[in-house]
PyMOL Python script that loads the backbone (N, CA, C, O; Angstrom):
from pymol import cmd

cmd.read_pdbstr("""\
ATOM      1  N   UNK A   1     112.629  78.861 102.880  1.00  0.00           N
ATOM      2  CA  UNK A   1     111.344  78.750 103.542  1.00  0.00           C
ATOM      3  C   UNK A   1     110.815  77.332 103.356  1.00  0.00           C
ATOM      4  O   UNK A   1     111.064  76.561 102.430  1.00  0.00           O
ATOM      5  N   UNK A   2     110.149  77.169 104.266  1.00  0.00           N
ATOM      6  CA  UNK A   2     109.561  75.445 104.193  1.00  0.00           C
ATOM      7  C   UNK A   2     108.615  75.644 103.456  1.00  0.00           C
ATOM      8  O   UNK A   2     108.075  76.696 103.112  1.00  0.00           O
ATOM      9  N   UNK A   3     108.322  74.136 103.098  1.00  0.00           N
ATOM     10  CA  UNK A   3     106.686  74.307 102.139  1.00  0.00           C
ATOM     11  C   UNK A   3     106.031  73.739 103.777  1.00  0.00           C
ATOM     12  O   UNK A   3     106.542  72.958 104.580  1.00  0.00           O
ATOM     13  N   UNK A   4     104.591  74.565 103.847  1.00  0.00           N
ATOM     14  CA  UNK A   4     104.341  73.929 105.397  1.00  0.00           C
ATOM     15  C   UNK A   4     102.938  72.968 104.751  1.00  0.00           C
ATOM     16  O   UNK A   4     102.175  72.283 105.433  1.00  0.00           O
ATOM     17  N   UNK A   5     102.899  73.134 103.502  1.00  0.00           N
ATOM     18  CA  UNK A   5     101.852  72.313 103.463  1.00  0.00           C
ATOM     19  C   UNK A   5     102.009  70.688 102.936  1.00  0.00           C
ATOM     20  O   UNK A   5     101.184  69.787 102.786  1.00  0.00           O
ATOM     21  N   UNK A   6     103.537  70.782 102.726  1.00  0.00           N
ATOM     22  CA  UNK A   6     103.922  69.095 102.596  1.00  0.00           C
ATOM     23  C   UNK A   6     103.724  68.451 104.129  1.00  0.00           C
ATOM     24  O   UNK A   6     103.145  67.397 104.394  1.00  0.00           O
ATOM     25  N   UNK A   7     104.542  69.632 105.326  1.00  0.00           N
ATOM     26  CA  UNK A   7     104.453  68.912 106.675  1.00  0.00           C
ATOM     27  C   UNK A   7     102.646  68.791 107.526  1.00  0.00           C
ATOM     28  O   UNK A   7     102.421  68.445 108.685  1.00  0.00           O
ATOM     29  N   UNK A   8     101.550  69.241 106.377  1.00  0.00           N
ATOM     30  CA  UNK A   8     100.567  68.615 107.055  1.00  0.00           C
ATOM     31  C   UNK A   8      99.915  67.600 106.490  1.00  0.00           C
ATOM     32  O   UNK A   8      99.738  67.331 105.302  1.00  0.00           O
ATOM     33  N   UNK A   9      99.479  66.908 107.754  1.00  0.00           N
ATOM     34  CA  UNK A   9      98.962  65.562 107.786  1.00  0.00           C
ATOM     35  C   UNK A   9      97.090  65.759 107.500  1.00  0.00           C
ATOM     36  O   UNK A   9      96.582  66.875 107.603  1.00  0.00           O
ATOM     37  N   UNK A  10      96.369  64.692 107.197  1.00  0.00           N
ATOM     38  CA  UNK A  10      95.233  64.661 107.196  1.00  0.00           C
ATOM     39  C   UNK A  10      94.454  65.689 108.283  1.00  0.00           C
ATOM     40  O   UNK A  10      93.657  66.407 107.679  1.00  0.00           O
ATOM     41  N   UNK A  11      94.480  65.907 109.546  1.00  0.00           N
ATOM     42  CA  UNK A  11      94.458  65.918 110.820  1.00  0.00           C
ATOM     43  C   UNK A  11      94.498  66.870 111.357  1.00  0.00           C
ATOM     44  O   UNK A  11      93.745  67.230 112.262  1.00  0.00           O
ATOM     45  N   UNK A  12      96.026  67.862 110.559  1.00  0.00           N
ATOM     46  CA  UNK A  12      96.642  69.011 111.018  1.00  0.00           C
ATOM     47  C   UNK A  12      95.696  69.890 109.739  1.00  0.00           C
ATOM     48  O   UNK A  12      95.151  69.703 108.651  1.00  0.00           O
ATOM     49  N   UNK A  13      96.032  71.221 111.027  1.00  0.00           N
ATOM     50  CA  UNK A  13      95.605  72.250 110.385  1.00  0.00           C
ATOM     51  C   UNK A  13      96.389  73.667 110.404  1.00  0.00           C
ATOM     52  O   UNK A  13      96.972  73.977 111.443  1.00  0.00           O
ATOM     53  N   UNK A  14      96.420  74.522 109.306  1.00  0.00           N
ATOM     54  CA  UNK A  14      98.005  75.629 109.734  1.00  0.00           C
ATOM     55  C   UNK A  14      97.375  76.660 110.193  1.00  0.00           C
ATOM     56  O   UNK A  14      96.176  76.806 109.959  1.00  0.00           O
ATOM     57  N   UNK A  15      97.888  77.299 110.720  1.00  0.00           N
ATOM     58  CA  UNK A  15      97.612  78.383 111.504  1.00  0.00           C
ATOM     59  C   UNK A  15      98.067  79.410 111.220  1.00  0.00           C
ATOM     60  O   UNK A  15      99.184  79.251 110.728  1.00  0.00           O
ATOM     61  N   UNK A  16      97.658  80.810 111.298  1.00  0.00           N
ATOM     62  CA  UNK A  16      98.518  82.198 111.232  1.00  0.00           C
ATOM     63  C   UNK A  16      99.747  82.339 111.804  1.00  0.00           C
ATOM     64  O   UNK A  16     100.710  82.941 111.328  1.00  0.00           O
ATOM     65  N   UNK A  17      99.664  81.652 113.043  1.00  0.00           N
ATOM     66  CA  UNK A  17     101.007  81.497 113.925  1.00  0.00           C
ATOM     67  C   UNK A  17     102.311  80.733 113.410  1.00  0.00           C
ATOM     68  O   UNK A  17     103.517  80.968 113.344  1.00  0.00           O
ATOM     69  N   UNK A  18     101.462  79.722 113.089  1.00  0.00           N
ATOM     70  CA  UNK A  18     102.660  78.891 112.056  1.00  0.00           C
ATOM     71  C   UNK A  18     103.367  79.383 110.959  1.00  0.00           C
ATOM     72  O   UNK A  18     104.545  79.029 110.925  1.00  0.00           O
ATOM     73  N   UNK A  19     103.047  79.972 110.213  1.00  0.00           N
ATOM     74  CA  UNK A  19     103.444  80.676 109.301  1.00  0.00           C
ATOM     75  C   UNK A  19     103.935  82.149 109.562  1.00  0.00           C
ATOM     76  O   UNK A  19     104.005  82.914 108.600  1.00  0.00           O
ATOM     77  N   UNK A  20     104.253  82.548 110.734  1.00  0.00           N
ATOM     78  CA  UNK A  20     104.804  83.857 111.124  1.00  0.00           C
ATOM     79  C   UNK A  20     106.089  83.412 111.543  1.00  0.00           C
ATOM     80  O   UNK A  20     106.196  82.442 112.293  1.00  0.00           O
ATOM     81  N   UNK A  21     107.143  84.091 111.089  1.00  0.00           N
ATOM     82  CA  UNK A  21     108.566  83.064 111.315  1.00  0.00           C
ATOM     83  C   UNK A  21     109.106  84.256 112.619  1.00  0.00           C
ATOM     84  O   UNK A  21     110.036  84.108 113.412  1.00  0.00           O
ATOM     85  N   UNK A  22     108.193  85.384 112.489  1.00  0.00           N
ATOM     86  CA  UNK A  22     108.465  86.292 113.718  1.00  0.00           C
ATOM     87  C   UNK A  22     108.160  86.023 115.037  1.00  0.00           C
ATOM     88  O   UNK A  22     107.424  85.037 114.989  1.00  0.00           O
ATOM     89  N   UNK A  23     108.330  86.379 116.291  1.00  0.00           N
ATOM     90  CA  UNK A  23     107.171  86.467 117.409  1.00  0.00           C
ATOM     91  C   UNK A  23     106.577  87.780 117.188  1.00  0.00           C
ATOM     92  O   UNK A  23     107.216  88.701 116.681  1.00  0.00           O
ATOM     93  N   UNK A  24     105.109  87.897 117.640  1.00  0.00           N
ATOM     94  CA  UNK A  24     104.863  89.403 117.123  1.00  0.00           C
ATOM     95  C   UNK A  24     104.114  89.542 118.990  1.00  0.00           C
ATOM     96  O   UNK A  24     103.290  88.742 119.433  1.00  0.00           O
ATOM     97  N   UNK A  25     104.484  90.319 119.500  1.00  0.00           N
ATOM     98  CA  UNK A  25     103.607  91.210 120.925  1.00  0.00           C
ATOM     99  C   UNK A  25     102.243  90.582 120.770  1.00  0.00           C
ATOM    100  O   UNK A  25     101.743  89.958 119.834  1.00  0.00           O
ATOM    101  N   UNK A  26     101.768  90.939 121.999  1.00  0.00           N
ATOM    102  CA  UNK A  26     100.438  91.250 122.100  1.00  0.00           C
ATOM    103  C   UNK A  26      99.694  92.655 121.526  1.00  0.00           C
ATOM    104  O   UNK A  26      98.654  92.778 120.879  1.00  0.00           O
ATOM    105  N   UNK A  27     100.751  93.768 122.076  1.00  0.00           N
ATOM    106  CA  UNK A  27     100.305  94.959 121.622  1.00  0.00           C
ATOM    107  C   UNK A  27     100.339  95.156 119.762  1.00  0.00           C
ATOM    108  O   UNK A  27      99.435  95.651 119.089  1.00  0.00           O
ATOM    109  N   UNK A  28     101.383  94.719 119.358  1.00  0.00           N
ATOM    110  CA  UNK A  28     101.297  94.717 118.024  1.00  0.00           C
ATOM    111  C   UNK A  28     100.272  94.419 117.550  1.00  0.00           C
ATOM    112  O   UNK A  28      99.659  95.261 116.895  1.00  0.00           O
ATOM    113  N   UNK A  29      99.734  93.064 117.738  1.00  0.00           N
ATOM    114  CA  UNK A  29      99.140  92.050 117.134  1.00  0.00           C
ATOM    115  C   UNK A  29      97.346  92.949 117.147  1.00  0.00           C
ATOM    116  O   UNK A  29      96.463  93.143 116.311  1.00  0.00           O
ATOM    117  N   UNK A  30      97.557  93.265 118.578  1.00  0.00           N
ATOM    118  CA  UNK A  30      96.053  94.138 118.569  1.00  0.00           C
ATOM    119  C   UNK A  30      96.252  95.322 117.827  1.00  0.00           C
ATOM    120  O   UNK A  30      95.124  95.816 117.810  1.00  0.00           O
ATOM    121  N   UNK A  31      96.788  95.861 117.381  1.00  0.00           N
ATOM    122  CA  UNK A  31      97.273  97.356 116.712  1.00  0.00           C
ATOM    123  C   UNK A  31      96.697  96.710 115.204  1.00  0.00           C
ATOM    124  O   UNK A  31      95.839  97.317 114.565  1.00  0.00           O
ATOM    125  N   UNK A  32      97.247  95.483 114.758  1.00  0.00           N
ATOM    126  CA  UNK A  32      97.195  94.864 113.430  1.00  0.00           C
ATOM    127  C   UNK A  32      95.872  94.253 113.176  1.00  0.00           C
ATOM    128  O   UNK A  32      95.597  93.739 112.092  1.00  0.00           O
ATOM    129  N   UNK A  33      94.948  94.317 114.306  1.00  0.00           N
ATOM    130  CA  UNK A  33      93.628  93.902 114.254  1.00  0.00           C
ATOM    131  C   UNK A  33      92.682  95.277 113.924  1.00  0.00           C
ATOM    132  O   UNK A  33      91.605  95.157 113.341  1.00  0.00           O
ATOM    133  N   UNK A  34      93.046  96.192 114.229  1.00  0.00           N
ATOM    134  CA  UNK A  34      92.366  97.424 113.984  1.00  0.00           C
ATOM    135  C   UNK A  34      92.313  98.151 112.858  1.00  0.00           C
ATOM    136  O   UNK A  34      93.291  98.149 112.110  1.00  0.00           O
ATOM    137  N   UNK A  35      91.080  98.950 112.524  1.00  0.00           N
ATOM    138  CA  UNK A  35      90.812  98.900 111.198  1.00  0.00           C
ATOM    139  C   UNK A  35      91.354 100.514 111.168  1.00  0.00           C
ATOM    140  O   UNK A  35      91.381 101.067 112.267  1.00  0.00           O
ATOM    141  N   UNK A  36      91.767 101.269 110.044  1.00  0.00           N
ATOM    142  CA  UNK A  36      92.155 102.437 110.129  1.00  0.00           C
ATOM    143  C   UNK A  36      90.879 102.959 109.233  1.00  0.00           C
ATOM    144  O   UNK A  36      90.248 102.357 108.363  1.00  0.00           O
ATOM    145  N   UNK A  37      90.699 104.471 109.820  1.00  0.00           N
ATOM    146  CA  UNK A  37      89.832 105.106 109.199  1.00  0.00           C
ATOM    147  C   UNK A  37      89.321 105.005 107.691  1.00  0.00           C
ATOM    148  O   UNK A  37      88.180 105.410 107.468  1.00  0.00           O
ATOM    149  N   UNK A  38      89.916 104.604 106.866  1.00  0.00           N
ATOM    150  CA  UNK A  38      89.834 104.247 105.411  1.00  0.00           C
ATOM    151  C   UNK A  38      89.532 103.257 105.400  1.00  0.00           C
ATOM    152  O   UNK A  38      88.731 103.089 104.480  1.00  0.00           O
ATOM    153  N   UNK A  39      89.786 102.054 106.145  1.00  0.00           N
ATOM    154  CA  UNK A  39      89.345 100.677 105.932  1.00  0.00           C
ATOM    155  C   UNK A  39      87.621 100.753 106.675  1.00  0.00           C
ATOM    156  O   UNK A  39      86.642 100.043 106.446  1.00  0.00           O
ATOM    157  N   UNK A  40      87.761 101.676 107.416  1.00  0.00           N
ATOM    158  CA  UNK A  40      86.230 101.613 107.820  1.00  0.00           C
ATOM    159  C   UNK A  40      85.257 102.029 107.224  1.00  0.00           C
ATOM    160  O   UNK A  40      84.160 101.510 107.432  1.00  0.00           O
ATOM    161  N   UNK A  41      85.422 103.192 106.227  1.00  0.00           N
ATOM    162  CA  UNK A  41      84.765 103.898 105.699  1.00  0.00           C
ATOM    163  C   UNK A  41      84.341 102.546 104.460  1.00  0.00           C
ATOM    164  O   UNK A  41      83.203 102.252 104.093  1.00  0.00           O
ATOM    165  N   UNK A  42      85.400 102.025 104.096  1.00  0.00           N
ATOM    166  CA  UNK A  42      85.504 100.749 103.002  1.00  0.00           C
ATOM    167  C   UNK A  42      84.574  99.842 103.125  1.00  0.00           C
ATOM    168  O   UNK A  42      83.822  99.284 102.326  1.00  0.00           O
ATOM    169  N   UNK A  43      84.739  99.783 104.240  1.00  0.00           N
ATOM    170  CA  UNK A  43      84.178  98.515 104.996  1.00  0.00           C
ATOM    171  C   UNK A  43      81.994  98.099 105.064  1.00  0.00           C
ATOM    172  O   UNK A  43      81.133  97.259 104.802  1.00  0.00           O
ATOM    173  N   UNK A  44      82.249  99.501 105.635  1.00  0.00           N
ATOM    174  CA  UNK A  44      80.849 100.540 105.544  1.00  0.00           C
ATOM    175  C   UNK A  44      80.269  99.953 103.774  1.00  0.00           C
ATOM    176  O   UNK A  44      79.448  99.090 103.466  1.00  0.00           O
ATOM    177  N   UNK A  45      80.919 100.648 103.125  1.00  0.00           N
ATOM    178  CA  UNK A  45      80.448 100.683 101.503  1.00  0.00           C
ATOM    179  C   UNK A  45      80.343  98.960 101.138  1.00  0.00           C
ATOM    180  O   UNK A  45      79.283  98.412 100.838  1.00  0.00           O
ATOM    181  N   UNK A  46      81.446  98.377 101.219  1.00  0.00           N
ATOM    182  CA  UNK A  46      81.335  97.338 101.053  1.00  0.00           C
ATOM    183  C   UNK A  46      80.104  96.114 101.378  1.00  0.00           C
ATOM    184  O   UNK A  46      79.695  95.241 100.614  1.00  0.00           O
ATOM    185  N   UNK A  47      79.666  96.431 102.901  1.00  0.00           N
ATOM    186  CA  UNK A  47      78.921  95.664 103.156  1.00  0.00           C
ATOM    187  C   UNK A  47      77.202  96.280 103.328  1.00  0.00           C
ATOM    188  O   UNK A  47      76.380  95.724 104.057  1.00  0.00           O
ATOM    189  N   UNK A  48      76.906  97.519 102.497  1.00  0.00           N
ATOM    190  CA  UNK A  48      75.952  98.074 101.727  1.00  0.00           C
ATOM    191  C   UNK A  48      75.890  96.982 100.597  1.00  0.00           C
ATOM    192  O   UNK A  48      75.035  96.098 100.565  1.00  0.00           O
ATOM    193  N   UNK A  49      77.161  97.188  99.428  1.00  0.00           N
ATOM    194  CA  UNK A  49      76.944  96.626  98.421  1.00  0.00           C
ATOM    195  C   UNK A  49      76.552  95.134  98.594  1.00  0.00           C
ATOM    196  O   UNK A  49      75.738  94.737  97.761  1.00  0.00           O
ATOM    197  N   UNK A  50      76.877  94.436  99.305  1.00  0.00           N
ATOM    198  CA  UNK A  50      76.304  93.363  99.270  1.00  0.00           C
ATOM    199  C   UNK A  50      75.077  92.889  99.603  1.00  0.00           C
ATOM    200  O   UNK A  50      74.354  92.123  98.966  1.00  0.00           O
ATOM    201  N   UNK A  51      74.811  93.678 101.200  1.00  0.00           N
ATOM    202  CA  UNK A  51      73.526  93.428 101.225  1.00  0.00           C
ATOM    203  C   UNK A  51      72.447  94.172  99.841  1.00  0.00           C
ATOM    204  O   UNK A  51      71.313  93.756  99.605  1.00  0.00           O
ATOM    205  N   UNK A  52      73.025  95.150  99.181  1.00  0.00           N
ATOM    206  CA  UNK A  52      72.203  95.475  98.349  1.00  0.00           C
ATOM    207  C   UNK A  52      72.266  94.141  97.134  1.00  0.00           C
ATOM    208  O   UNK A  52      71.699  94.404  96.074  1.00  0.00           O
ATOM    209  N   UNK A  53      72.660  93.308  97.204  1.00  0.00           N
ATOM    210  CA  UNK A  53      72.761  92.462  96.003  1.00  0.00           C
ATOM    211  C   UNK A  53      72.201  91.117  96.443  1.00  0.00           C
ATOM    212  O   UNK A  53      71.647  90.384  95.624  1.00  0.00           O
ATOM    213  N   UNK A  54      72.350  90.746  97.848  1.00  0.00           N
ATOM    214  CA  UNK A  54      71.525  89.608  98.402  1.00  0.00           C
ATOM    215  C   UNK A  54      70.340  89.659  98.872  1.00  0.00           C
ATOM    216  O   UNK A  54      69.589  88.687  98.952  1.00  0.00           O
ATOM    217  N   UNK A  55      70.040  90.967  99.274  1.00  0.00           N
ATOM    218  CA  UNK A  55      68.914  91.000 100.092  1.00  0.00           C
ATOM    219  C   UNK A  55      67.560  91.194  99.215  1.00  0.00           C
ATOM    220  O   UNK A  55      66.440  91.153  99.724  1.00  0.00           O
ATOM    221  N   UNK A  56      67.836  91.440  97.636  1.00  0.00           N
ATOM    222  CA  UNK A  56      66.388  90.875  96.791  1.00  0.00           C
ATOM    223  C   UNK A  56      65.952  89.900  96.640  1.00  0.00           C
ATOM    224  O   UNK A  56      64.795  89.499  96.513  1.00  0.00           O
ATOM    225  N   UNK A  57      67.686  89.070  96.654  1.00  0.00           N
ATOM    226  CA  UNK A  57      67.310  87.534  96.253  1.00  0.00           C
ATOM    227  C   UNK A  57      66.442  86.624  97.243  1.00  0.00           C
ATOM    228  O   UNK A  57      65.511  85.862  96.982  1.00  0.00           O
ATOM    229  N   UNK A  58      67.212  87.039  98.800  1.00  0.00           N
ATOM    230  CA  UNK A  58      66.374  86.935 100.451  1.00  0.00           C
ATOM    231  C   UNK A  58      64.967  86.857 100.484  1.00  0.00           C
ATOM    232  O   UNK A  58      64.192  86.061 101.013  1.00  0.00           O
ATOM    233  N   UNK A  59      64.721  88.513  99.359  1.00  0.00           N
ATOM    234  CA  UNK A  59      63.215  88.837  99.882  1.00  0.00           C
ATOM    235  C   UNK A  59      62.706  87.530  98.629  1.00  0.00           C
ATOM    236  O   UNK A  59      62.028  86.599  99.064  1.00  0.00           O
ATOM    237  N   UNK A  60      62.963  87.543  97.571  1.00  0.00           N
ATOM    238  CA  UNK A  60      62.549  86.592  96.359  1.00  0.00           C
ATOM    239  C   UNK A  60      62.209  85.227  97.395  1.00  0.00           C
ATOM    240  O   UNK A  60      61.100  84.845  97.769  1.00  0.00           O
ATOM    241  N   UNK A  61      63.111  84.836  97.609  1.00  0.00           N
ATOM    242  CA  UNK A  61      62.855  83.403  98.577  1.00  0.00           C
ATOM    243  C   UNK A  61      62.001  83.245  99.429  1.00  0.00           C
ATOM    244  O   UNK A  61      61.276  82.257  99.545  1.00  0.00           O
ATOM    245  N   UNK A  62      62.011  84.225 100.113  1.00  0.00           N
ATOM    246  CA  UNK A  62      60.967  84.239 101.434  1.00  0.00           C
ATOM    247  C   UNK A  62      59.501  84.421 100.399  1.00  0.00           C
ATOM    248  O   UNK A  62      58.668  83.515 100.410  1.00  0.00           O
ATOM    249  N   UNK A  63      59.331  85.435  99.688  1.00  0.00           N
ATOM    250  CA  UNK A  63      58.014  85.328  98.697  1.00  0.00           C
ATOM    251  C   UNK A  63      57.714  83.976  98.489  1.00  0.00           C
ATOM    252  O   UNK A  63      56.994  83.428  99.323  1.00  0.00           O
ATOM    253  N   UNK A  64      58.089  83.400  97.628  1.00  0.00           N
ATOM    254  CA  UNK A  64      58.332  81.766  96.785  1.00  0.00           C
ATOM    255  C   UNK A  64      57.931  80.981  98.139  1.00  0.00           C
ATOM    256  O   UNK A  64      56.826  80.476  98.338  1.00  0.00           O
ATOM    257  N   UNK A  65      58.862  80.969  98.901  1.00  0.00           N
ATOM    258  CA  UNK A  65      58.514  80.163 100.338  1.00  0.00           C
ATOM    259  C   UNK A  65      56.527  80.081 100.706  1.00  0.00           C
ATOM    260  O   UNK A  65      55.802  79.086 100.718  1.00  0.00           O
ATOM    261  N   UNK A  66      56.259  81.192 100.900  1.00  0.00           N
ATOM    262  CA  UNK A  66      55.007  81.809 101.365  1.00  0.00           C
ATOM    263  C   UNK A  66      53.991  81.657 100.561  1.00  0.00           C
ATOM    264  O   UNK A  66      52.838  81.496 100.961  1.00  0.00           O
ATOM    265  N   UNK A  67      54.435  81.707  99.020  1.00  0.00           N
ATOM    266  CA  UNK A  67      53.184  81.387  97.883  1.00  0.00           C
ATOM    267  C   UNK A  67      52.964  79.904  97.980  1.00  0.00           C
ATOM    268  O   UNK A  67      51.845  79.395  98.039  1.00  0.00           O
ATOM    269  N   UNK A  68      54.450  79.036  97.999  1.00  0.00           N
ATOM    270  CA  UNK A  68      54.714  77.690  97.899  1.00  0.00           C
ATOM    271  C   UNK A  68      53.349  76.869  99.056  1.00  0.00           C
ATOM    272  O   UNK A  68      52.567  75.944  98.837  1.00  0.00           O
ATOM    273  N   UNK A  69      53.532  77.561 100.028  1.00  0.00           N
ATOM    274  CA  UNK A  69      52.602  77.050 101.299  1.00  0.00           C
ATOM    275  C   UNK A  69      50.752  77.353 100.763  1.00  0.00           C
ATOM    276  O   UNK A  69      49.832  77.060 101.527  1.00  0.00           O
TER     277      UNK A  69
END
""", "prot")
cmd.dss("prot")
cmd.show_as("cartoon", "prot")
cmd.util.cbc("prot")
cmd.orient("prot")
């Protein structure tokens, strides 16, 4: 396997494509974009937890902002 990051230059940038030594379909490729029932459910939870962990800090700022004035 090549190292592909000796063959880039300042300039260049690698791509998913580049690094697939396959051709992959169109149909594949959309099949491989889709989330399966478990990844959604995941997905769901996941981006609860975060907004539950940023969105005090959000409201904190916007407070601070508003007293600041």
């Amino acid at each position: 396997m090549t190292d592909y990051k000796s063959e880039v230059t300042r300039n260049e940038f690698i791509h998913d494509h580049d690094l697939v030594m396959e051709k992959v379909d169109t149909a594949e490729a959309l099949h491989m974009m889709e989330l399966s029932e478990e990844e959604q459910i995941l997905a769901v939870k996941l981006r609860r937890k975060i907004d539950r962990l940023i969105m005090p800090l959000v409201v904190l700022v916007y407070l601070m902002n508003y007293i600041d004035r």
